[in-house]
C-alpha positions in Angstrom: 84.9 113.2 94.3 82.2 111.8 91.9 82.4 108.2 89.8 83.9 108.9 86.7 81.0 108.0 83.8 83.4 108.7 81.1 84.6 105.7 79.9 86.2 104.8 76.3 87.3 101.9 74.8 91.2 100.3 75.3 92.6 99.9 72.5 94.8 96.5 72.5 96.4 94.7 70.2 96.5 90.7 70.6 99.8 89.2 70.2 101.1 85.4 69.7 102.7 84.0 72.7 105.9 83.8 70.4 105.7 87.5 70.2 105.4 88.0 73.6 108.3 86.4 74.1 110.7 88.2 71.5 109.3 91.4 72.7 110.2 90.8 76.3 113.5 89.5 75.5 114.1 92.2 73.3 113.9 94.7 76.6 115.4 92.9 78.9 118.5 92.6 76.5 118.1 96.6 75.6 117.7 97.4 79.4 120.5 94.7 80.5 122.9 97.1 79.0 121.6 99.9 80.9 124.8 101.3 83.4 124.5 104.5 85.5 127.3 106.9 84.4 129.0 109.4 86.2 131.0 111.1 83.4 129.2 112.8 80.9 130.0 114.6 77.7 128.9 118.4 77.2 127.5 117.4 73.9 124.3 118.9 73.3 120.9 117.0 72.6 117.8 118.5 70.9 115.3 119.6 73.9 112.6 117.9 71.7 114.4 114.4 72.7 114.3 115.6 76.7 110.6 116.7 76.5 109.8 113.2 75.0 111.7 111.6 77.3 109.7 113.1 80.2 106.1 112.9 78.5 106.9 109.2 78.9 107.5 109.5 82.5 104.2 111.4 82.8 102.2 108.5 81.0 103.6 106.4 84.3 100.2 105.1 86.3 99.6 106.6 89.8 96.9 106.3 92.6 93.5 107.5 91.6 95.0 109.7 88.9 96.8 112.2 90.7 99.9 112.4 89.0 101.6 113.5 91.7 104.8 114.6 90.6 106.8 117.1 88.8 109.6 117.1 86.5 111.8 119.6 86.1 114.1 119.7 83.3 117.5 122.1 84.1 119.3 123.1 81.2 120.4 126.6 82.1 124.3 127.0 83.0 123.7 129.1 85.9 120.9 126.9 87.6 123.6 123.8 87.0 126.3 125.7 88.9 124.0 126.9 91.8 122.7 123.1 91.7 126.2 121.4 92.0 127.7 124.2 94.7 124.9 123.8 97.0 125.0 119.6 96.5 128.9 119.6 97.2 127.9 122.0 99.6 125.9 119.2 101.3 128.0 116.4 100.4 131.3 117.7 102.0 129.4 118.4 105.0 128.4 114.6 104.7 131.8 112.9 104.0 133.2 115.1 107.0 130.4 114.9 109.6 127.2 112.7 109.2 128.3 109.4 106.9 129.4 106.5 109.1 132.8 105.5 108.6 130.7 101.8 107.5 129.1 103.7 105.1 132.3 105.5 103.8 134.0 101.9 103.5 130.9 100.8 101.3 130.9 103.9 98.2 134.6 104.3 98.6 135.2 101.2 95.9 132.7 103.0 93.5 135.4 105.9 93.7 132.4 108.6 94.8 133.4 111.8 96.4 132.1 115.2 97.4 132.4 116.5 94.2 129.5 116.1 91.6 130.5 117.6 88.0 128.4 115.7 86.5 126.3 118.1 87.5 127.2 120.8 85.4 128.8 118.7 82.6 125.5 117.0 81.5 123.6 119.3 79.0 120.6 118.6 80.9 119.0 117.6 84.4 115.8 116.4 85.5 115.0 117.0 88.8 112.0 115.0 90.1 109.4 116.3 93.0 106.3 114.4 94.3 103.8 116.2 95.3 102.6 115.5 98.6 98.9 117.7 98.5 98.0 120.3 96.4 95.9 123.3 97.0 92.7 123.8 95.4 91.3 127.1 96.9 91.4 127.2 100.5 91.4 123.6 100.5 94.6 121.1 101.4 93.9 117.7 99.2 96.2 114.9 100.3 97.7 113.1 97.5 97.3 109.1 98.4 100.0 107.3 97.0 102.3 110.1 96.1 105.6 108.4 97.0 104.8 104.8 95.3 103.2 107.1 91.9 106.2 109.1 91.9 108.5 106.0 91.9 106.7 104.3 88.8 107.2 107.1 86.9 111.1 107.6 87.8 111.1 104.3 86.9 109.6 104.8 83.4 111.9 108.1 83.0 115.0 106.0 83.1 114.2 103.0 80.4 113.1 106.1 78.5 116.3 107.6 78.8 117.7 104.5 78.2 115.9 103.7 75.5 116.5 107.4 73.8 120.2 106.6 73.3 121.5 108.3 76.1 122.7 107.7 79.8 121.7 109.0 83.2 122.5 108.4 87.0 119.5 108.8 89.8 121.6 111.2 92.2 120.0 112.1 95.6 121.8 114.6 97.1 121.1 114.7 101.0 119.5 117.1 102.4 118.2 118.3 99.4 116.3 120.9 100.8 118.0 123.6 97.7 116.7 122.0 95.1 113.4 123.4 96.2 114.9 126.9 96.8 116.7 127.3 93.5 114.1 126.0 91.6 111.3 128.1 93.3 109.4 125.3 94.0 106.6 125.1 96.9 106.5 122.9 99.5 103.5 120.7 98.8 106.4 119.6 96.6 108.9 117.4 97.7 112.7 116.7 96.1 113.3 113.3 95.7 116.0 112.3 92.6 118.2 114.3 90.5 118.9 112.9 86.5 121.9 114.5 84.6 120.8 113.2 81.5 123.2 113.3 78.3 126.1 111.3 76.5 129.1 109.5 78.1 132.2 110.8 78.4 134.0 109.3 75.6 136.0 106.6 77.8 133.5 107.2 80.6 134.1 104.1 83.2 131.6 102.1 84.7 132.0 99.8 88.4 132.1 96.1 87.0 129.0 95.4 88.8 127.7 91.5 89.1 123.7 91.5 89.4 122.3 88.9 92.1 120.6 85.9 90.4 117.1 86.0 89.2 116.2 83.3 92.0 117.7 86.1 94.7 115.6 89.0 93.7 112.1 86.8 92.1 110.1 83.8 93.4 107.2 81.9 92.2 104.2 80.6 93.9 
């Protein structure tokens, strides 16, 4: 791969430490409202607000450029219901044979089960792949970074979601080997998180979670 020559100018715009402030306040109180649902409303939302949400993703940074990842967005009935049988599928399986009885203990207070209508009720999902390599050719070209790249944009796709007006969950069915099958997708492509994307429920509930302290999760030097 040849050094890139073409370089522009970046386009910044200054702002006053008092700014900087308000604006990062002004997130952190937007995002600190931010819950991850499980029941959502059927209600319909434009597919122009869903294709923004995901070009936002897309604008996510990512080693050397690769963009390794894929989103793809679900809003067909029949996909849905192939998508939630095959995950409860999975999940029963799961509950019955391969969770611990430690692990059981721990999601039992959240009130999770084996069955995932959210799946279906959402008017739309997202299912996010990385890429692993691609195939130019003949030729197999690795894809450095794929899992971290594919993370910072998942990241970016849920304060966009957020931020849209609406509410998601990151699901991640295990094994999640269908998602590739139903979808059609190949496997230089890998599952890795599933987003119902739409309105709550109207009296959807929510765990009433307490966050660890800043001085848990950050430190200084």
């Amino acid at each position: 791969m040849g050094t890139i020559t073409d370089f522009i100018d970046f386009e910044f715009t200054r702002q006053s430490h008092e700014d900087l402030i308000n604006n990062s306040l002004s997130f952190l109180d937007q995002m600190l409202k931010r819950r991850s649902v499980r029941e959502f409303s059927s209600e319909e939302i434009p597919e122009e607000v869903i294709m923004n949400i995901v070009k936002t993703a897309t604008t996510a940074p990512s080693g050397g450029n690769a963009q390794p990842f894929l989103f793809c967005i679900v809003k067909d009935k029949e996909y849905k219901q192939q998508i939630r049988a095959a995950a409860e599928k999975e999940e029963k399986l799961n509950y019955e044979k391969r969770y611990s009885e430690d692990f059981k203990n721990k999601v039992s207070k959240f009130k999770v089960t084996y069955q995932k209508p959210f799946l279906e009720e959402a008017p739309y999902l997202i299912v996010v792949f990385k890429e692993k390599y691609r195939i130019a050719g003949e030729k197999i070209q690795k894809n450095n970074y794929f899992t971290e790249s594919t993370g910072i944009a998942m990241g970016f796709l849920v304060a966009a979601i957020h931020n849209a007006g609406l509410v998601t969950l990151p699901y991640s069915p295990a094994p999640m080997g269908f998602l590739s099958h139903i979808l059609n997708i190949p496997e230089n492509l890998a599952p890795v998180l599933v987003f119902p994307v739409g309105y709550p429920k109207e009296g959807a509930k929510v765990p009433n979670l307490k966050k660890k302290k800043i001085e848990e999760m950050c430190r200084v030097y």
